[in-house]
N, C-alpha and C positions, 0 to 999 in steps of 0.2 A: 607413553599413553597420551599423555595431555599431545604431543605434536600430530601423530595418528587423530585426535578429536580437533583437532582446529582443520588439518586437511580435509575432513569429511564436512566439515561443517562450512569452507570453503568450496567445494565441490557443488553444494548442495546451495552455496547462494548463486551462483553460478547458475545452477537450472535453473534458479527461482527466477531469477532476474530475467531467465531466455524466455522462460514461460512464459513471465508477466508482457513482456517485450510482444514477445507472441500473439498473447491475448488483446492486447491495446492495439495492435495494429491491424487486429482482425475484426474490430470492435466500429473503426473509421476504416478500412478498407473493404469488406465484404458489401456495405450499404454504396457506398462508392462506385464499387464495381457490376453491382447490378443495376445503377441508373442505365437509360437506354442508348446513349451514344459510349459507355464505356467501353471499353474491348467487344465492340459491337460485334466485328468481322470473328473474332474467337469464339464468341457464344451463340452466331449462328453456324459455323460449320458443326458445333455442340449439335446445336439441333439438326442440321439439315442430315446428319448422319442418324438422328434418334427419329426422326419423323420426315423422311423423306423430301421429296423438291423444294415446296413451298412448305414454309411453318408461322406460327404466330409471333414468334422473336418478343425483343420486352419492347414493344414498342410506346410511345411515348401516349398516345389515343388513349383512351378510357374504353373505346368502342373502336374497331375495326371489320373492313372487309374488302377484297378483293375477289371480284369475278370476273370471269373471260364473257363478255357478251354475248361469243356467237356460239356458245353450248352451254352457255349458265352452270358451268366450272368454277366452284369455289375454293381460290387458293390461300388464303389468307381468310381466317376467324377469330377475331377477338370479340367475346362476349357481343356475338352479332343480335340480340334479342335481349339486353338489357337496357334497360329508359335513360337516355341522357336528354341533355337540353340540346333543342333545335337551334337555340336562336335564329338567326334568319333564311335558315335553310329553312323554316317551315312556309316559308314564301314559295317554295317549290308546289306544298299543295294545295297551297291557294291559287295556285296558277292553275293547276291542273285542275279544279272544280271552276273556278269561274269559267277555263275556257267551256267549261261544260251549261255555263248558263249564259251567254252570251259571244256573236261571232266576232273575230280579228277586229274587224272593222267598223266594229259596233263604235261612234262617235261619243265620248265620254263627258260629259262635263264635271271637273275637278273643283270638287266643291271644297270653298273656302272651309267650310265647317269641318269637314274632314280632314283636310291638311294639317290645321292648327290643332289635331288630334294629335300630331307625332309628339312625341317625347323629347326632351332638351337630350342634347349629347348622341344622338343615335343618329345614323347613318342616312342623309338624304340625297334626292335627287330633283329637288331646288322644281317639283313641281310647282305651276301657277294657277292661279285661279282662270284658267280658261279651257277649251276642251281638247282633248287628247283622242286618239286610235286608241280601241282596247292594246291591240297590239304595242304601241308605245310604251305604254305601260308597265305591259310586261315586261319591256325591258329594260324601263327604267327601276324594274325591282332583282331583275336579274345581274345586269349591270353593276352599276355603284349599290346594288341591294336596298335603294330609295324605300324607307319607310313612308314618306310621304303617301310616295305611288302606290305603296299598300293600303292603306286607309282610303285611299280615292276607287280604289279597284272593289274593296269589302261594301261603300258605303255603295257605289253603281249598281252592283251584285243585290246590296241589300235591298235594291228600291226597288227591282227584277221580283225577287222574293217577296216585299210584304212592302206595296205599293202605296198603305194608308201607315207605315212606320212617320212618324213626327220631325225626326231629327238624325244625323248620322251617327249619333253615339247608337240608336235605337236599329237604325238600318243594320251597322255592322256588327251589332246582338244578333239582328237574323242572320246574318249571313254567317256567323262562328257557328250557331246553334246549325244549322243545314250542311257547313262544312264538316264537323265531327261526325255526326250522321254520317254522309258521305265517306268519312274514312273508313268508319266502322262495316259499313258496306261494302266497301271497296278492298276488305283486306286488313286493311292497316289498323291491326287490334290495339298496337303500341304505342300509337299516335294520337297526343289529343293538342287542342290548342285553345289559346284563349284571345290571343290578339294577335290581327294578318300581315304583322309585322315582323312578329318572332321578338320583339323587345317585351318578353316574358319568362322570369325565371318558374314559372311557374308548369310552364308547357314543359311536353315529353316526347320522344319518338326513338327511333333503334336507328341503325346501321342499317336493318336489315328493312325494315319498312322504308327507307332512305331509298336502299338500290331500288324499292318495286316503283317507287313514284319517279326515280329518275331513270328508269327501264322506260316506262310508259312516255313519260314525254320527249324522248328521245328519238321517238320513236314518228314524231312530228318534226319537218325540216326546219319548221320558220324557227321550233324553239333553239337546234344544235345552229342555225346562222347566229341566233343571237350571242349565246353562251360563247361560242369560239371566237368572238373578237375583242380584242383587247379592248378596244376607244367604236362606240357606236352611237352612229348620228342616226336620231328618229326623225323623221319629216310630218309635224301635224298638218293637222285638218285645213288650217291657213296658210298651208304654207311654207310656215314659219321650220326651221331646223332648231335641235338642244342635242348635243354633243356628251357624253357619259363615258368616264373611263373606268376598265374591270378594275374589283377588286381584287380577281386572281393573281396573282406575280408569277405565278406560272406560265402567264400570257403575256408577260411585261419582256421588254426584249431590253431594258439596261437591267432587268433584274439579273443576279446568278443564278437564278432559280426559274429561267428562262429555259423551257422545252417547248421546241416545235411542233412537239409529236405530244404536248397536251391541248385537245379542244374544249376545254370548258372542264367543270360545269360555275357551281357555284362556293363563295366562303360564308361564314357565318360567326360570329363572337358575340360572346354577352359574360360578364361578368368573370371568370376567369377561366371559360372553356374557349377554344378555339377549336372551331368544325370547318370539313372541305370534303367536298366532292369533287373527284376530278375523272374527266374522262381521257382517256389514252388510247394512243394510235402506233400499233407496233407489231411485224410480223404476218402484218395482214390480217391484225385481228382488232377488238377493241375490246378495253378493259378498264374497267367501274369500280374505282377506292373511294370509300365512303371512309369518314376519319369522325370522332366524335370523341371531346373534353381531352384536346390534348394541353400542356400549361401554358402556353405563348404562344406568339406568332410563327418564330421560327421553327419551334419544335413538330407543329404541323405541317411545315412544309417539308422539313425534313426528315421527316417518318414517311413523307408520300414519293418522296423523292428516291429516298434510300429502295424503296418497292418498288419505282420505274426503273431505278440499275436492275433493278434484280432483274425484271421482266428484260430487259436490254439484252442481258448477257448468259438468260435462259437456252441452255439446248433445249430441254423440253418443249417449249415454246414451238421454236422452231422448226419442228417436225409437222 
C-alpha cells in the first residue's frame, strides 16, 4: 500500500508540474503572440478564411482604413469613427479651408509674430520673415509638415477674416473659430482643432473624417504634385528658391520602406501616436490608408506596408 500511494502521488506531481508548466507559459506566450507582427502571416489566414479578402488583422494603428478610390470600397476598418489625435495631419484641413479663403497665388507676408508662435521641439520648415505664395506654403506644411508655415498660413487667413483682429495670436483665434465651423459644416462631425499646427494633444479627428479631407484635396493637381515628391523646391515671390525634404520614407529611395507605387500623402506625431496617410498606386487603381496612434515610427510604416503587400498580391484586386 505505502508503494501504490507514493506512485500515485508521483503520478500526480508529474501533472501538477505539466500544468503548472502549461499555465506559465501560457501566461507570457498568449500576450506575446497576439502583438501585431507575431505570427502575423498565421493569424491572417485565421481571418482571411473567417472574414473573407480583406480583414482588420491586429494591426498595430489605434485607428485604421483602407479604401479603393475609384468606387469608395472599403477594405480594411479598424474603429474608422473613433477620436484619435491628428497631430499634424490636421494641417490637411487647414489647407483645405484656407485654400477656400484665399487664391494659390495670393502673395503672403510671413509674419514675424507668427513664426515665433511655433513651439520648441516641433517640426519646421525654417520659414522667414519675408513674403511667400500661398501655394509655398502649403507646401512647406505638407512637406517637412513646417509648423512655422502653419501659424503664417492661420494668421494670413486670420487677417482675411477679422481685418481689425490686434495681433496673430488674435488673427489665428479667428481663424480656428471659422475653421471648426467649417468642419462641422463640411461633414467632419469628428474633427475639432485648436492650433493649425496639430502640435495639440488636445485636438481630435477619425480615420474616417481623415479619408473625406484627403478624398477632397486630392482631388486638386497642384495639391498630389506636392505630396508625391520626395525633396520640393518652392520659388518665391523674389525669386528666391527654399528646398524641403518629405517626411514620408515611403518616398525616400535609401529608405527600405521605399515604394514607387506610393504618392504621398502626409505623416504626422505628437507625443506617443504616430499617424500616416498614404496614397497608393496599383492595378490601375488608387487606394487611401489612413493609420492613427500606432506606438513608433516603425510600427506605422509597417502596418501600412504589410497592407500595400496585401493589395500587391491581391487576385481580387486584379480583376
Amino acid at each position: 500500500m505505502k508503494r501504490k500511494y507514493k506512485r500515485r502521488t508521483s503520478r500526480f506531481g508529474i501533472f501538477f508540474v505539466f500544468l503548472t508548466a502549461v499555465t506559465i507559459a501560457g501566461v507570457f506566450f498568449i500576450p506575446w503572440a497576439m502583438k501585431p507582427d507575431n505570427f502575423r502571416n498565421e493569424k491572417n489566414k485565421i481571418n482571411s478564411w473567417l472574414n473573407g479578402i480583406f480583414f482588420q488583422d491586429f494591426y498595430n494603428a489605434k485607428s485604421l482604413i483602407l479604401v479603393d478610390l475609384s468606387n469608395d470600397n472599403i477594405f480594411i476598418s479598424k474603429r474608422e469613427n473613433e477620436q484619435q489625435l491628428p497631430a499634424s495631419l490636421a494641417k490637411l484641413f487647414v489647407i483645405e479651408y484656407a485654400a477656400t479663403l484665399a487664391d494659390l497665388d495670393s502673395i503672403v507676408p510671413a509674419n514675424y509674430e507668427a513664426i515665433q508662435l511655433t513651439k520648441p521641439g516641433s517640426s519646421v520648415a525654417n520659414i522667414d520673415a519675408k513674403k511667400y505664395f500661398l501655394h509655398n506654403l502649403f507646401a512647406a506644411m505638407l512637406v517637412p509638415s513646417g509648423n512655422d508655415a502653419a501659424y503664417v498660413v492661420a494668421d494670413y487667413c486670420g487677417s482675411i477674416l477679422s481685418p481689425q483682429a490686434k495681433n496673430s495670436q488674435e488673427r489665428i483665434n479667428v481663424f480656428m473659430e471659422h475653421l471648426n465651423n467649417y468642419l462641422q459644416n463640411q461633414g467632419y462631425e469628428n474633427t475639432i482643432l485648436y492650433d493649425p499646427s496639430g502640435y495639440d494633444v488636445n485636438a481630435l479627428t477619425t480615420v474616417s473624417d481623415l479619408k473625406s479631407v484627403s478624398t477632397h484635396l486630392l482631388e486638386k493637381q497642384w495639391f498630389r504634385d506636392i505630396v508625391s515628391k520626395s525633396n520640393y523646391t518652392a520659388t518665391l515671390p523674389d525669386g528666391s528658391t527654399q528646398t524641403w525634404r518629405n517626411t514620408n520614407t515611403f518616398l525616400d529611395q535609401t529608405s527600405e520602406y521605399y515604394n514607387e507605387n506610393v504618392k504621398g500623402i502626409k505623416t504626422g506625431s505628437l507625443s506617443n501616436d504616430y499617424n500616416l496617410v498614404v496614397l497608393y498606386q496599383q492595378h490601375g487603381k488608387e487606394f487611401l490608408i489612413c493609420s492613427l496612434g500606432s506606438q513608433s515610427d516603425s510600427s506605422r510604416y509597417d502596418d501600412v506596408n504589410y497592407i500595400l503587400k496585401t493589395i500587391d498580391e491581391s487576385d481580387y484586386l486584379t480583376k
